[in-house]
C-alpha positions, 0 to 999 in steps of 0.5 A: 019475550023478545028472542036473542037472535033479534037481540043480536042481529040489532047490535050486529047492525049497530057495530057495523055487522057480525064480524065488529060485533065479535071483535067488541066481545070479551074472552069467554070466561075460563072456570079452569083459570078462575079455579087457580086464582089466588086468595089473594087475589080475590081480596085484592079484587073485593077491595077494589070494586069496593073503593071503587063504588061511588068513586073515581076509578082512576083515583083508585087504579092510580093509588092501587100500588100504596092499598097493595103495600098497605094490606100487605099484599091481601093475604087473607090468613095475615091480614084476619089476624092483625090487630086493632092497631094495623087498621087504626093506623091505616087511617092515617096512610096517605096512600090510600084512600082513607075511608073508616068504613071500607077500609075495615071492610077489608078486615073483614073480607080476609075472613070472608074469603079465608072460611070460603078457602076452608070449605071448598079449597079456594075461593076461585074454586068455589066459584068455578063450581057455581053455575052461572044459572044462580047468579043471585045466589052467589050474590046473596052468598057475597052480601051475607058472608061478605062486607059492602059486597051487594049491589052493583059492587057484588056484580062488577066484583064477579066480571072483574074476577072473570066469573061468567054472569051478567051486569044489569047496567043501565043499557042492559036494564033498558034491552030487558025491559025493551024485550018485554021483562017486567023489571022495575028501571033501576033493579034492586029487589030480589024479585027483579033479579030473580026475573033478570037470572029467568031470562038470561038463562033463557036466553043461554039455552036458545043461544048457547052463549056465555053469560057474559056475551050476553049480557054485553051484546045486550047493552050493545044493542041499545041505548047509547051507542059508544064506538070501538075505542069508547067501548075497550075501555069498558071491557072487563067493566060495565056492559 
């Protein structure tokens, strides 16, 4: 395999040297502020990268303040024990997005997340304690446990919280198999997951650096190469 310092040195000449490259780099996650994060807040970011997936993101940012009034805030414990009749009715709230399936999603999440808050405090505390080293089983906990959660949603839904991991983005896909991982082009399989985690902890231990360092100078390295003000707009995204 393909050492990350080759890796980087090929973003650092394409961003314009080491110091650019630094500057397109996002904070280092914070497992002190993760473990603070609201239940609240949690459910408020599962509902958005759920709404979000296979739709316009602007449609959702741009209707986010009607999903806030409408799930009452996302306080899990409220919402768990609200009746048929709640959900029913927000088929018809027209400041929203009005989709059957994820929005029982929802329902079903403040479950989710108010068991989670049962056994360990708080979400956020569950996953400031969980390594980066087993991304995929804090994935596989998202898809048992939770609603609409695997995928690439599961993923966006941990960059979006602040946890530290990696995206398998088209361009980081591309860096990994360009650096000699047997991945298929498209990764779903646990198989290929469990290759993409191997390797990115590899490379943590060679390095030293954040997963999601990683993970971003990765895509910067190749594929398509955005420019600085393309590329703030994916910050905290998609690598």
């Amino acid at each position: 395999m393909t050492p990350f310092k080759t890796i980087r040195a090929r973003a650092e000449k394409r961003k314009g040297g080491p110091k650019a490259l630094s500057l397109l780099l996002p904070p280092a996650p914070n497992p002190k502020a993760l473990a603070k994060l609201g239940d609240d807040r949690v459910l408020a970011e599962m509902t958005r990268r759920v709404f979000s997936a296979g739709f316009a993101w602007s449609v959702i940012e741009t209707k986010w303040p009607g999903f806030e009034e409408a799930f009452v805030g996302f306080a899990p414990g409220r919402l768990s024990l609200q009746p048929d009749e709640f959900w029913d009715a927000l088929m018809k709230d027209t400041g929203i997005v009005r989709n059957g399936a994820k929005i029982m999603s929802v329902r079903a999440n403040a479950s989710f997340v108010r068991d989670i808050a049962k056994e360990h405090g708080s979400f956020g505390k569950m996953l400031a304690k969980w390594p980066s080293s087993d991304q995929i089983g804090l994935l596989e906990l998202l898809v048992k446990r939770g609603s609409r959660l695997g995928g690439n949603t599961g993923q966006m839904l941990l960059r979006f919280l602040g946890w530290d991991g990696f995206v398998t983005s088209k361009d980081v896909v591309i860096c990994l198999r360009d650096a000699g991982l047997d991945i298929a082009e498209t990764v779903t399989s646990k198989r290929d997951l469990a290759k993409v985690q191997a390797q990115f902890n590899a490379w943590h231990e060679e390095t030293g650096l954040p997963y999601i360092h990683l993970s971003r100078i990765c895509a910067m390295s190749i594929g398509e190469n955005y420019d600085a003000e393309k590329l703030a707009g994916f910050m905290g995204a998609e690598d």
